[in-house]
C-alpha positions, 0 to 999 in steps of 0.5 A: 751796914749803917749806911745801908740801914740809912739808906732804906730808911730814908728810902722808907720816909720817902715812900711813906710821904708819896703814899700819904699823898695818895690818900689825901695827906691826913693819913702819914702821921698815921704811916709813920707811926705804924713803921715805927711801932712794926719795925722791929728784929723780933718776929711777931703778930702785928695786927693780925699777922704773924711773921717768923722765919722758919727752916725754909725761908720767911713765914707770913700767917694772916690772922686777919679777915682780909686779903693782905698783899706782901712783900720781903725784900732783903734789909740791904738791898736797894731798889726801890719799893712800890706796893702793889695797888692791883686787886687782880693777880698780879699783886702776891695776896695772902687770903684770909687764914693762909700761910705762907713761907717765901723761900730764902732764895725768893727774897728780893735782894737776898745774898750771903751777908744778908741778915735780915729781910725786911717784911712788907704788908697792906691792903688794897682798898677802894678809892672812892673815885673808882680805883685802888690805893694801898692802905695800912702799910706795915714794916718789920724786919727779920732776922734770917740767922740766929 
């Protein structure tokens, strides 16, 4: 189990450096920061998001005025993860006020000694030079038993 947890950290240092890179490098302590303040067992509301687990699975309510994309992937599992900078459909949103509960059975990576998910979401912005980018990326982990 440690070496899982050390395993996705370091999976989650490396991402967040590429990301940083992709918008222009002055934005990663910025990054990191947010892991570190959202990386957390305890559902909760982050900057407008709620997350909690629910009877059926992973609940994400988006109390913000954007779009958010989204991810849940179990804590354990690991491949590797690239948020989705495509505004069309193909990227899983949450609109603005909706709600969303992704099955336990839909959590990439889910298994039965999983005991926590790990809750992914950003948004997808403008780059300036006529395409997207990924921006204000959050991490937090829930716990999917008691």
């Amino acid at each position: 189990m440690i070496v899982q947890r050390v395993v996705l950290a370091v999976l989650i240092g490396l991402f967040l450096i590429v990301e940083s890179c992709w918008q222009g490098g002055d934005s990663g302590s910025e990054a990191v920061e947010h892991v570190a303040q959202d990386a957390t067992p305890r559902p909760e509301a982050v900057d407008g998001i709620r997350v909690r687990r629910v009877r059926s699975g992973i609940e994400l309510a988006n109390g913000t005025e954007q779009p958010l994309a989204y991810a849940v992937w179990a804590q354990g599992f690991l491949g590797e993860f690239a948020p989705c900078d495509d505004p069309g459909p193909t990227c899983l949103r949450l609109e603005p006020g909706a709600r969303v509960v992704v099955p336990f059975d839909e959590i990439v990576g889910n298994g039965p000694d999983e005991v926590e998910a790990v809750v992914r979401w950003w948004r997808v912005v403008r780059d300036g030079a006529g395409g997207y980018r990924v921006d204000d990326l959050h991490v937090i982990g829930v716990a999917l038993e008691d």
